[in-house]
Phi, psi and omega in degrees: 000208196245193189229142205277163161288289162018321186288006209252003174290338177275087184271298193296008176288126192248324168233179190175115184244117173195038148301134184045100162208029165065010179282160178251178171057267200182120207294142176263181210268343146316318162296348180311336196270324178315112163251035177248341226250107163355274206212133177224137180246102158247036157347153136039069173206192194253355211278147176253152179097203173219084218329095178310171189280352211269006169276110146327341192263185149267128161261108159285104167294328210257159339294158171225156196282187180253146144280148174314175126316155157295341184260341168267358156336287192296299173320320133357251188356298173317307200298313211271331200253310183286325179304348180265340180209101195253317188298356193265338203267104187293024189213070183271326137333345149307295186317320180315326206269326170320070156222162177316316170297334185273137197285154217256352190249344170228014137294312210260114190307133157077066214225054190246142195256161167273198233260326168268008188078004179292000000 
């Protein structure tokens, strides 16, 4: 999810750790007011742009993850549905070609992706 503006009333907060937590959108620019506040991590989240100069604290921000593609999306997914049920599948010997490392649309046996990898 997103990080509330709402947070920026906790003028007594001295750290914030809320590394790897799946947030999105953009630190808002209201917390800029927390002047009590040390250190803040929002590593390893989805969040985008960049930690304006006006934060007085340290912010680590970087690294920050990637959202998948819609085709590694899709690729998961596959790799998650056959590893669970491998036995219903008359062609099992198609699955050797099934690994992550292998590309999924022109490796992967008995497979066909569209015009988007998809």
């Amino acid at each position: 999810g997103s990080l509330p503006e709402q947070w920026s009333t906790l003028r007594r907060m001295h750290t914030m750790k809320l590394q790897q937590n799946e947030l999105t959108g953009s630190l808002p620019g209201q917390w800029s007011a927390l002047t009590r506040m040390a250190t803040m991590n929002v590593s390893l989240n989805y969040l985008e742009d960049y930690v304006s100069s006006n934060y007085r604290h340290t912010v680590t921000f970087l690294p920050q993850r990637r959202l998948p593609t819609p085709a590694e999306n899709d690729k998961q997914l596959l790799l998650d549905l056959v590893m669970g049920d491998t036995q219903s599948w008359s062609d099992t010997g198609a699955l050797t070609s099934w690994k992550a490392g292998n590309s999924m649309c022109n490796e992967w046996r008995r497979l066909v992706c569209d015009g988007e990898g998809r």
